[in-house]
N, C-alpha and C positions, 0 to 999 in steps of 0.2 A: 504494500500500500504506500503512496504515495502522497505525502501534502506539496504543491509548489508554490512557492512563494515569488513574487513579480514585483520587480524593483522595490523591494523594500515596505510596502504596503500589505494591506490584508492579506490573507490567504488565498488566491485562488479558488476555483471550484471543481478544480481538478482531482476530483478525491477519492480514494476506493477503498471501502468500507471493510475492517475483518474481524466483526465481531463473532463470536459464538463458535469459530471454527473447532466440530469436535468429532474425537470418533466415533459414539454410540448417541446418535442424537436424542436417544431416548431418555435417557437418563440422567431425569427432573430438569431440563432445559427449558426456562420462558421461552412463551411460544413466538414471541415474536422473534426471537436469536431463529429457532427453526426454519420461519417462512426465509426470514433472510440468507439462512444458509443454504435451503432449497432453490432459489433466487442463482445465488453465485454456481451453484451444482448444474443448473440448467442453464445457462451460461456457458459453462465449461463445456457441458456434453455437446451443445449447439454450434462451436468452437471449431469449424469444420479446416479454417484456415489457418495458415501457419502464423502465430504470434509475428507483427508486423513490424520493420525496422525502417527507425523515423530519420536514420542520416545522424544519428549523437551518439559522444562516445560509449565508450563501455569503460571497465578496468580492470588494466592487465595484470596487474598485481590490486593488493591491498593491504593494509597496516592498518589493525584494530586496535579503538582503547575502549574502557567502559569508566563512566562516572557513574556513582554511584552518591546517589543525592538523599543523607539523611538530616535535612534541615537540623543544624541545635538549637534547642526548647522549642521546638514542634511536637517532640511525642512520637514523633515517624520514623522506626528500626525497622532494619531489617530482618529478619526471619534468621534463624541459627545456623548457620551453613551457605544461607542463599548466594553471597557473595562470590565465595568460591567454588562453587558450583558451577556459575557462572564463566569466572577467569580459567576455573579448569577446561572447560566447553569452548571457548576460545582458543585455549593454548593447545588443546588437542587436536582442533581445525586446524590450526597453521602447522602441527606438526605434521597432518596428514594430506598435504598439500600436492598436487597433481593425482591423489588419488580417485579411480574410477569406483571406488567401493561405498561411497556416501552419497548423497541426493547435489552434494557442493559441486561434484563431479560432473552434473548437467550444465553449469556455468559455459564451457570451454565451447557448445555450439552457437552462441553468441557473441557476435566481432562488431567492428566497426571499420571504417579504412585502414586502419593500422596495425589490427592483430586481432585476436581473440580475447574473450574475458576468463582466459584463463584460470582455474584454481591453483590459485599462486599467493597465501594469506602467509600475514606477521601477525603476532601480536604484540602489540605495543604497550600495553601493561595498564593497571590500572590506577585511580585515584576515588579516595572516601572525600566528599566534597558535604561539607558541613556548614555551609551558607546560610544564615537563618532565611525564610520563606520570607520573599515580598509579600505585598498587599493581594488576597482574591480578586482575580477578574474576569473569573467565569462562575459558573454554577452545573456542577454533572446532572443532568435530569434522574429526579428523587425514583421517577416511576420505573425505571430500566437499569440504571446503574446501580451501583454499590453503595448510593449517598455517603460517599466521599463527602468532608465539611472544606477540605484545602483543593483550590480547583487555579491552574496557572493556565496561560493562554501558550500560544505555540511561539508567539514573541518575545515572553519571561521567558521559558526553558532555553531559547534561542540566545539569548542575551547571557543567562547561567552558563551555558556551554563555554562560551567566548570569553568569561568572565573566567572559566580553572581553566583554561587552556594557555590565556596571555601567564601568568604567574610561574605556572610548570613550565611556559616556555615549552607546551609538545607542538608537534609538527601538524603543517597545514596543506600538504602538499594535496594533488590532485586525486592521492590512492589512500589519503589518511580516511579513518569510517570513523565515527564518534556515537558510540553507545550512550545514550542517558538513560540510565536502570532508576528507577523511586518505588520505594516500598509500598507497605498495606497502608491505604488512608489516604496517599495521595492522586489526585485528580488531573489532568488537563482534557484541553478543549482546543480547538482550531483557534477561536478567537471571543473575545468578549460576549458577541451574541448569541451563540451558536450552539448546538444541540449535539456538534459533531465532537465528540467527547470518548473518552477512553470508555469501554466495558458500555457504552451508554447507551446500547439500543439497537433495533432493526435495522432500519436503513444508518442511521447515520455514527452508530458505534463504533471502535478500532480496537486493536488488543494490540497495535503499534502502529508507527508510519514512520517512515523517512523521506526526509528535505535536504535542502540544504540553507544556509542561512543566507540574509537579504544583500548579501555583497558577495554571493557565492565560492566563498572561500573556504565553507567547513561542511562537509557530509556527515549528515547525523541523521539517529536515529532513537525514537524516543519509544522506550519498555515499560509500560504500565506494570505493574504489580496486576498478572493475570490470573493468581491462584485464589477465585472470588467463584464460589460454585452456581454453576450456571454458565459459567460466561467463558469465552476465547477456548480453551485446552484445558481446561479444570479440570473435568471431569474422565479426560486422558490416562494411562498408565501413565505411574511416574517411576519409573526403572531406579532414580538413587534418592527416592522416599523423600521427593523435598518439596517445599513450595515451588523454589524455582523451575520446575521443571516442567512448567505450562511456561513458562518463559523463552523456554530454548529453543522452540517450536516458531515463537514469533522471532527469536532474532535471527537462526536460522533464514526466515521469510525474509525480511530486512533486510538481511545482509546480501542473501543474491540477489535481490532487488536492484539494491545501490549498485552493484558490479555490474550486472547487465542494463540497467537502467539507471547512470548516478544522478541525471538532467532532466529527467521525464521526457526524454525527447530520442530515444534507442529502440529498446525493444519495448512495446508499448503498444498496446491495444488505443488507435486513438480515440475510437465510437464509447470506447466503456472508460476508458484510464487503468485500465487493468493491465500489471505486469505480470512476470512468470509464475510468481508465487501466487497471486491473486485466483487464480484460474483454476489451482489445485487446494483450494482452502480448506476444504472440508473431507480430501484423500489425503488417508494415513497409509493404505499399504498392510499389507499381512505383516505380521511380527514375525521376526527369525530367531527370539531366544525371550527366556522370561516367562511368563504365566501372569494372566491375572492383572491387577493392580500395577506390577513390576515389568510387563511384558516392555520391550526395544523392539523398534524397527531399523535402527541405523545404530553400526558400530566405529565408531572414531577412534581411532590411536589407539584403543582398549577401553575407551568411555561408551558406555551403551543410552540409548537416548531415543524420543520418540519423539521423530518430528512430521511433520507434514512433507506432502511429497511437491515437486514443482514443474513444472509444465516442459513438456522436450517437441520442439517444431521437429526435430527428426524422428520420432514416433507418433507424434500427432496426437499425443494422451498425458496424463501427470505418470513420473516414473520417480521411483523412488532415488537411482540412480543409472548411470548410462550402462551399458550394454558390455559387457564384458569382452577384452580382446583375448584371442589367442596365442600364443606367444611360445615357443620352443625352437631349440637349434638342436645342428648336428655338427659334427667332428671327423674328419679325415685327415689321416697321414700325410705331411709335406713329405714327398719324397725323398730323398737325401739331405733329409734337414735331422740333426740329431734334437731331439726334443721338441721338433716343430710340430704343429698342429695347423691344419683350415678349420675355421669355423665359416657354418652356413645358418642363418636367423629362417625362420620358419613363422609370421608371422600374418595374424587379419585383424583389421579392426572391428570393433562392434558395430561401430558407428565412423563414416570419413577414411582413413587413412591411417598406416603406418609413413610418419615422416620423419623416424630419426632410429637409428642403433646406437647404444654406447657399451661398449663390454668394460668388464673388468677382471682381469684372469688370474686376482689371486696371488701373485707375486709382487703386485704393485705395480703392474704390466698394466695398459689398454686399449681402448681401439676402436672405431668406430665403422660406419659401414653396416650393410644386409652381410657380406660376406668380409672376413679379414683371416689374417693370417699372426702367429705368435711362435716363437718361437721360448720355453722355458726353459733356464738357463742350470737345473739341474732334476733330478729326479724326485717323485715325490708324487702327493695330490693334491692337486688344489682344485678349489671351489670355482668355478665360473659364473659368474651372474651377468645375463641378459640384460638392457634396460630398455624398453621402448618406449618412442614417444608417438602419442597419435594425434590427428588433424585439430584435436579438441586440448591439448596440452595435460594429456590423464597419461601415467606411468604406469607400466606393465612389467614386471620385474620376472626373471626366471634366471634358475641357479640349479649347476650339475658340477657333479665330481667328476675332475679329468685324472685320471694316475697315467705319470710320464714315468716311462721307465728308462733305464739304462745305455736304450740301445738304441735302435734309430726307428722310433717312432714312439705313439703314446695310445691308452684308451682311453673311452669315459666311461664313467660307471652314477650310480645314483642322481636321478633327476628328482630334482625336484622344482615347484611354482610357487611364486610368493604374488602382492600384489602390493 
């Protein structure tokens, strides 16, 4: 979801809605979160074309931070763990970066003139920002939301962001992503008049959105406190027993958003304002581990988490992640080479293209190329690891035991596949 902001004035009305997104709609959801999620689900199904590219960039990289906004003498904590939950779910993202095994993985069929939006994430760490709360200037509507009593407008949060970022001196460049995480209790709203408000309703609720701010120099993205039953992913498996964990799902959202769309002006439904995640609001995807309560759909670095899946124009449906490549090589005798070896790459994409080989043979040896050539410089076994890159910048990894003997030539033995 998307709020845009134009020269520095109101909000736009550029807006897409993500309340209520949940997997078992049945279970005790106001009805009007339902109709609207029914709404966006027929949408998606009607969705016959490929998500539309408006000529803006994308990002090839990215570097995340999160604030984490507990006003002092507000009353407004965070939950016991939320925090870290959090930064761990970030830092696990940016470790598992070009990987085709998560939903971030769909990012890579999304470009612009100059490259793809690759999954290529940092993270850049966090900050507890303890700002006392300006003055309300909104009000969350009592009948639909959480009656929240503290309600900021999208120009306060915008202003707080700029306000810890000058002081820490963090970075502003074009690939920097700015989280604003606020706990239980607190409110925002588009703007002063407006209905368009966190957890707040049918048509015009959010369980997040990202902008950027009015002199376009800061991508942010702004994280309600979503573990409010009823409402956004509540009522979702939470795999590591926490509040946060209706969070991860909307920043997950957000965050390919901002990559494939950082400008509302890329990849972008123009008729609806609908981005990739928008499309897929209300598919979770069968679970791969877990039961119950605790059940994951998506496993990160070794972090297990249940997020919503996001829209792939190269399958024309929400996928939880892209299409798995194939990946294995073979080994031949250089002929009168003592210790030498040919390798041959054996690879398909799931999706686009194999367009890069890198080996590493183990010795400290490497090479690049579908086909190379190595010569080991004594006997022994070493490990061989494949690396592919495909059209979409997702890494394919595969690794075998070569034993080089004595004499003049070598085998391989034990294959194995990683990802």
């Amino acid at each position: 979801m998307r709020f845009v902001g134009r020269g520095g004035a109101a909000l736009a009305a550029v807006l897409v809605f993500c309340a209520a997104a949940q997997a078992r709609p049945e279970t005790g959801r106001i009805s009007d979160h339902r109709a609207h999620v029914a709404r966006i689900s027929r949408e998606a199904d009607a969705h016959l074309a490929n998500l539309p590219y408006g000529g803006g960039p994308v990002l090839h990289w990215n570097r995340t931070h999160v604030i984490f906004w507990a006003p002092a003498g507000s009353g407004l904590t965070f939950d016991p763990g939320y925090e870290s939950l959090i930064v761990t779910f970030l830092r696990n993202v940016a470790a598992a970066s070009h990987s085709p095994f998560s939903v971030y993985g769909l990012t890579g069929q999304y470009q612009d003139g100059s490259g793809r939006a690759t999954y290529a994430s940092v993270f850049g760490g966090s900050v507890l920002d303890t700002d006392p709360l300006p003055p309300n200037s909104c009000q969350e509507p009592p009948a639909t939301g959480p009656g929240w009593t503290v309600c900021l407008t999208d120009a306060q949060l915008q202003r707080e962001i700029e306000h810890v970022i000058r002081p820490h001196r963090m970075p502003t460049s074009a690939n920097d992503i700015y989280f604003l995480v606020t706990p239980n209790g607190f409110g925002d709203c588009s703007d002063s008049g407006s209905t368009s408000c966190a957890l707040g309703g049918d048509a015009n609720g959010y369980c997040g959105y990202h902008s950027q701010t009015s002199d376009g120099l800061v991508l942010y993205a702004v994280i309600p406190y979503n573990a409010i039953p009823g409402h956004c992913q509540s009522d979702n498996p939470r795999p590591n027993n926490s509040a946060a964990d209706p969070a991860l799902s909307t920043i997950s959202h957000e965050q390919d958003e901002t990559i494939t769309d950082p400008s509302g002006n890329a990849w972008i439904d123009p008729d609806t304002g609908e981005e990739m995640a928008d499309l897929c609001l209300s598919t979770f995807g069968p679970a791969i581990g877990g039961a119950g309560s605790t059940a994951w759909n998506e496993a990160i670095n070794g972090g297990h988490y249940y997020l919503q899946e996001q829209w792939s124009n190269a399958d024309g449906a929400c996928e939880p992640r892209p299409k798995p490549d194939s990946v294995a090589f073979s080994t031949a005798t250089v002929p009168g080479s003592r210790g030498g070896l040919a390798f041959t790459a054996h690879a398909r994409a799931g999706h686009g293209s194999i367009v890069s080989y890198q080996w590493f043979f183990g010795d400290r040896g490497s090479g690049r190329g579908r086909r190379t050539t190595h010569r080991f410089g004594r006997p022994g076994s070493y490990r061989v690891v494949l690396r592919t890159t495909d059209s979409w910048g997702n890494w394919t990894f595969y690794a075998r035991t070569v034993l080089v003997s004595g004499g003049r030539g070598a085998r391989a033995a034990s294959a194995t596949k990683r990802g």
